[in-house]
C-alpha positions in Angstrom: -5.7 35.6 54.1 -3.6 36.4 51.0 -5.2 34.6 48.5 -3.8 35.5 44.7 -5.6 35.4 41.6 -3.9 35.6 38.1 -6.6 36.6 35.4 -6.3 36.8 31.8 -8.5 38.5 29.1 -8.2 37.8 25.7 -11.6 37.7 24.4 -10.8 40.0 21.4 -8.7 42.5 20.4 -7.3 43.7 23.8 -4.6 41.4 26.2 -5.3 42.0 29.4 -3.6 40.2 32.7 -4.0 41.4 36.0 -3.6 40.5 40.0 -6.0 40.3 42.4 -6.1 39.4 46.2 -9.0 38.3 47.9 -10.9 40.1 50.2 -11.0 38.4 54.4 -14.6 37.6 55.3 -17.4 40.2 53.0 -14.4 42.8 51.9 -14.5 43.4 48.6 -11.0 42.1 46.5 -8.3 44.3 45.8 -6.2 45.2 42.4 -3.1 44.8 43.3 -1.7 45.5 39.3 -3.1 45.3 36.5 -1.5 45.6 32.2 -3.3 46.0 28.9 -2.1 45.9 25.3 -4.9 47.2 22.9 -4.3 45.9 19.3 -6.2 49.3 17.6 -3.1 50.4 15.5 -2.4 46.5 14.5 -5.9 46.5 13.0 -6.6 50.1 11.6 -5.4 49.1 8.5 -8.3 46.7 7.8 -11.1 48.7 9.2 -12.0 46.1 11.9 -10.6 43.3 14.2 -8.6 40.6 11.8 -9.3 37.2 14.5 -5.8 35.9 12.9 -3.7 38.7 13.5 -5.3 39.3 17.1 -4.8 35.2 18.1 -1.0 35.8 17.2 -0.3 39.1 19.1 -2.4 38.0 22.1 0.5 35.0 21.6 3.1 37.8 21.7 1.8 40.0 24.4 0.3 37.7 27.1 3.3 36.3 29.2 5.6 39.8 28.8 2.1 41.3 30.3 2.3 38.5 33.2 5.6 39.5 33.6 5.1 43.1 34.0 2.3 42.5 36.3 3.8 40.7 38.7 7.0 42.8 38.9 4.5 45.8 39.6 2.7 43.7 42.4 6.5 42.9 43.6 5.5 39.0 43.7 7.1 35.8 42.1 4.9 34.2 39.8 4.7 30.9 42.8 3.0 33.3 44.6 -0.4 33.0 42.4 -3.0 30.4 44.0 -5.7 30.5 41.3 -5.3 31.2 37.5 -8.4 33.0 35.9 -8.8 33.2 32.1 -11.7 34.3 29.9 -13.2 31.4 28.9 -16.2 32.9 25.8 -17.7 34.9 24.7 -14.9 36.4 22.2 -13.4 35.2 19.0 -12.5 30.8 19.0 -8.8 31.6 18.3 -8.2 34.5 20.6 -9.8 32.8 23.4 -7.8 29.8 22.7 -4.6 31.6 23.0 -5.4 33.0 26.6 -7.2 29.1 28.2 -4.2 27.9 26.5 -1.9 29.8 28.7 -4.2 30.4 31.7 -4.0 26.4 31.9 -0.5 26.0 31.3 0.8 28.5 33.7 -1.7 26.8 36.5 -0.6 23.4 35.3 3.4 24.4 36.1 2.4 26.1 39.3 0.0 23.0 40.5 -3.2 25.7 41.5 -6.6 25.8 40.3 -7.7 27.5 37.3 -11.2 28.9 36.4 -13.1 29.9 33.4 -14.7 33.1 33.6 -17.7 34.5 31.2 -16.6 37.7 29.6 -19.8 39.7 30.4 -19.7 39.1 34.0 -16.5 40.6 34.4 -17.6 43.5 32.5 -20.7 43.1 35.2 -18.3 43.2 37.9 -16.4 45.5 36.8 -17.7 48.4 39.1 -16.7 46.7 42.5 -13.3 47.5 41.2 -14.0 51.6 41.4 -13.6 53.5 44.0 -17.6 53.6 44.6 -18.5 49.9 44.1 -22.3 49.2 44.2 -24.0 47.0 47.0 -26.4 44.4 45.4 -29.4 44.6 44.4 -28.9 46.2 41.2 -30.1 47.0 38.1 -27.1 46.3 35.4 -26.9 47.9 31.7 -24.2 45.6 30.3 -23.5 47.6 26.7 -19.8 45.6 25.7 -19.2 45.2 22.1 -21.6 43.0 19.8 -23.9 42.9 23.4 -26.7 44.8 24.9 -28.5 43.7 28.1 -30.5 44.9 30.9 -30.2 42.4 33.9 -31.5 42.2 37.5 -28.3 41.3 39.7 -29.3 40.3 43.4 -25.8 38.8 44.1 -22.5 37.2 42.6 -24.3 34.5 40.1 -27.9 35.4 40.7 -28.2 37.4 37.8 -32.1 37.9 35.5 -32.6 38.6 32.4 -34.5 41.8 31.8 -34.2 42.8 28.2 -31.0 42.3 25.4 -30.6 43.0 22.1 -32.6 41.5 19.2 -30.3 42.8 16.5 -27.3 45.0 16.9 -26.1 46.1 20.1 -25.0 49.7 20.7 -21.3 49.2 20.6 -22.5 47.8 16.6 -24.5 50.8 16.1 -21.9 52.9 17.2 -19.4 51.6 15.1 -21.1 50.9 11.7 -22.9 54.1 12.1 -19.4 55.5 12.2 -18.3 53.0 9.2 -21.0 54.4 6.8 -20.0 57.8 7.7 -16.0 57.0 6.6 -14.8 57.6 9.8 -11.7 55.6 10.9 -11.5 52.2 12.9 -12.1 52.3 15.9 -15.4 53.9 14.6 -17.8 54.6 18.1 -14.9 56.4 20.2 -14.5 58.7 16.7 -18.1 58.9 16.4 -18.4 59.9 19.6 -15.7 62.9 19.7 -17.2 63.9 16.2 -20.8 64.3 17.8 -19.1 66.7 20.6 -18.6 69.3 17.6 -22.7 68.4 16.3 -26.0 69.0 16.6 -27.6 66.2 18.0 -31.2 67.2 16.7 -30.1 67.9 13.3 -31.1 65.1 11.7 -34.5 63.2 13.0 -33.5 59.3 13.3 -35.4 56.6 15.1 -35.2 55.4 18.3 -36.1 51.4 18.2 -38.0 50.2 20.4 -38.1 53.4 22.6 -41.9 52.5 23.2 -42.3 48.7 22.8 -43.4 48.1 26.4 -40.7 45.9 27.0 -36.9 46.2 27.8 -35.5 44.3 24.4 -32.8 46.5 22.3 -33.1 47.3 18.7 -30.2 49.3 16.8 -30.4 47.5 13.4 -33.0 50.1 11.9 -30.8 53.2 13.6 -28.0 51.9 11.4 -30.3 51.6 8.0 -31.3 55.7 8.7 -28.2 56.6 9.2 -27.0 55.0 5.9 -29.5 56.7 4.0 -29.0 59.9 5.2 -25.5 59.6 4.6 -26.6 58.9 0.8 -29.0 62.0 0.6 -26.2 64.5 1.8 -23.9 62.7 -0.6 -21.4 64.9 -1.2 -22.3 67.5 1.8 -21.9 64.9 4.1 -18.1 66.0 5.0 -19.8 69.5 5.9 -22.7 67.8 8.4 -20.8 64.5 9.2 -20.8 66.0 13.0 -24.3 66.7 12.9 -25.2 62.9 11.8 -22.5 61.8 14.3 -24.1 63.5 16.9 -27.8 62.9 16.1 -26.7 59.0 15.6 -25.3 59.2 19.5 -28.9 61.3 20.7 -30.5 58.2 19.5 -28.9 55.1 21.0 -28.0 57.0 24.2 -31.9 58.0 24.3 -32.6 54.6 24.1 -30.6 53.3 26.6 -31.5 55.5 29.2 -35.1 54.9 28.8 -34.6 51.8 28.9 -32.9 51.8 31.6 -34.9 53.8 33.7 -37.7 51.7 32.9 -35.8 48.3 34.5 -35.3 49.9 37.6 -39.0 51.6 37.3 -40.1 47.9 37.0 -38.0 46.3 39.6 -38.3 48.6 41.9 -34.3 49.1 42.8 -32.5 52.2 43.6 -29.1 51.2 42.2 -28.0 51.1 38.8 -25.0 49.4 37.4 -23.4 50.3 33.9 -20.7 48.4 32.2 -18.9 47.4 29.1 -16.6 49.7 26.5 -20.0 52.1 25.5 -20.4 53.1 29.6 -17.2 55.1 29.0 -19.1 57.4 26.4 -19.3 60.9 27.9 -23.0 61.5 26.9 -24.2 58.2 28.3 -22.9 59.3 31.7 -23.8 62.5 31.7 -27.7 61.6 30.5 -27.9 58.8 33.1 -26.5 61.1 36.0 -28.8 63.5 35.4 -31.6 61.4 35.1 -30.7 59.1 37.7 -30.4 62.1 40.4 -33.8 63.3 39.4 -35.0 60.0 40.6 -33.3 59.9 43.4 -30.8 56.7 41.9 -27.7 55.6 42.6 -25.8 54.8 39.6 -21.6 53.4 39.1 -19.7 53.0 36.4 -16.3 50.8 36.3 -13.3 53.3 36.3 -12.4 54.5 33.1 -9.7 52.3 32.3 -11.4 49.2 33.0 -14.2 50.1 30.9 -12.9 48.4 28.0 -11.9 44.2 28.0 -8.8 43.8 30.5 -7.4 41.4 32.5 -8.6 43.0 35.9 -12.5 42.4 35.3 -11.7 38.9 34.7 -9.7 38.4 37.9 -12.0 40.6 40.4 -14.9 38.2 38.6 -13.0 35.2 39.7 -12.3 36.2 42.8 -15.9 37.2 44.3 -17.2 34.0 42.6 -14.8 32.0 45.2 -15.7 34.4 47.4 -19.0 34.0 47.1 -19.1 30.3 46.7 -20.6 30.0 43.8 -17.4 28.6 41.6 -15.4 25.6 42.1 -12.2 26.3 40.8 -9.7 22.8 40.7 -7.0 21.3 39.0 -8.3 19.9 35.7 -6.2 21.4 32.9 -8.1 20.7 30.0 -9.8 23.3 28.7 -12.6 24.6 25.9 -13.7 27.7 25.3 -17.0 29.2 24.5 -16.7 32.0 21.5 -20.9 32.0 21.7 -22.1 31.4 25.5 -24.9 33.3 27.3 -24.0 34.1 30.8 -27.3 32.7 32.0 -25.8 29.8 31.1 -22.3 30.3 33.8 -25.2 30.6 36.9 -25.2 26.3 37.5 -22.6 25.9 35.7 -19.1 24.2 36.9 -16.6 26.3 34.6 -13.8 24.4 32.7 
């Protein structure tokens, strides 16, 4: 069996395309090649992702990416029997640009095409390392503007255990970082700052640490940092690492208790962590430790694919057919989904 799969990610501010071959019978699919264009430098200048600016150089950057990606697999573009694109959440226009292409490339070649849900190929992400989980699990999904704890017993059986009722970390991170005049993009900067810190320096909450339940809240962590920030006023250059690193000792305190407490509750020995904020160095370290204590087993996606890329979204596609819970075919319009909860993908026949 040598069944291809094309996938494209262009959810935000990142173009991502990648190859992917099915695995024969229960093996897990390989990455044959993957290509990533971050749009960072583009948008530095504004302080934050413009949607306009990133639709029209996810325009420029998505078939040069295709290109390079198949050279690197050493394949013609015929090759590809299934076309995978992100299909929401993400920004209308950027998504858009990627279904847009996804479809038209399938169209030309006569395959199917599939839309994928962003968060569960951030979910899936780990079967791409070089340690990929077995299911049951226990996933911390921390990407962007989301924050979820799920129960994943297979490839679409996926349960709700706790999310966000405000910001999510990734937001905490970077308007924490914001507030404190440190550059776009803020978390990654916030979180080298706090290397250099104290992270008990400064006393900030920790929301929801002891609600009894396993729902998120960063929204008041952002408010304390904001006003300590305004009582150090001018001394804030001088303790800005301190802040930075007490604001990191806060959200990754959070998340590991929370954490801990989902697989406490479920009973699994396998935890899952995924999305751009499971590449933060304190995160790991905190959930290694604490995991091993317990006697847990816990993965991360490689560092590379922590952030949105075109690989996630093909691997996704890929065990879904595998799995037989997607039904990809040969219709070539398309919609996308900017706001779309992944419960939602479980029944759901994609576009």
């Amino acid at each position: 069996m040598n069944f291809l799969i094309l996938g494209v990610e262009s959810s935000c501010d990142e173009t991502g395309v990648a190859l992917v071959r099915q695995g024969k019978g229960a093996a897990l699919p390989v990455l044959l090649a993957h290509a990533l264009h971050s749009q960072i430098a583009m948008h530095q200048a504004y302080g934050g992702v413009v949607p306009e600016l990133a639709s029209r150089d996810h325009i420029r950057r998505v078939l040069p990416l295709a290109r390079a990606v198949l050279a690197e697999a050493a394949l013609p573009l015929n090759a590809v029997d299934l076309v995978a694109f992100t299909r929401g959440p993400g920004l209308a226009g950027a998504l858009l640009v990627g279904a847009g292409v996804a479809c038209a490339l399938a169209a030309a070649l006569n395959v199917p095409v599939l839309g994928i849900h962003h968060l569960e190929g951030h979910l899936l992400s780990p079967f791409l390392s070089a340690d990929p989980p077995e299911f049951p699990f226990v996933a911390l999904l921390v990407s962007g503007g989301h924050t979820q704890l799920m129960r994943v017993d297979g490839v679409g059986a996926y349960a709700l255990l706790g999310e966000t009722i405000d910001d999510a970390a990734g937001e905490a991170f970077d308007k924490s970082a914001k507030l404190m005049g440190l550059p776009y993009p803020g978390g990654p900067v916030l979180a080298k700052l706090a290397e250099r810190g104290d992270p008990a320096a400064f006393k900030l909450p920790r929301p929801l640490l002891h609600s009894g339940d396993l729902d998120f809240s960063f929204a008041g962590l952002k408010t304390a940092v904001l006003t300590q920030a305004k009582k150090l006023g001018g001394a804030l250059q001088e303790h800005k690492a301190d802040l930075a690193a007490s604001t990191q000792a806060a959200i990754v305190e959070v998340l590991v208790k929370k954490s801990l407490k989902a697989l406490a509750q479920t009973g699994l020995r396998r935890l899952v962590v995924a999305g751009g904020v499971g590449a933060n160095r304190q995160l790991r370290a905190m959930l290694d430790a604490a995991c091993a204590e317990r006697g847990v087993r816990v993965h991360y996606p490689e560092l590379q694919l922590c952030t949105d890329n075109g690989a996630m979204i093909a691997m996704a596609a890929a065990m879904r057919v595998q799995a037989g819970v997607a039904f990809p075919d040969r219709r070539y319009e398309f919609d996308v989904r900017p706001r779309w909860s992944l419960h939602e993908t479980l029944h759901e026949r994609a576009a």
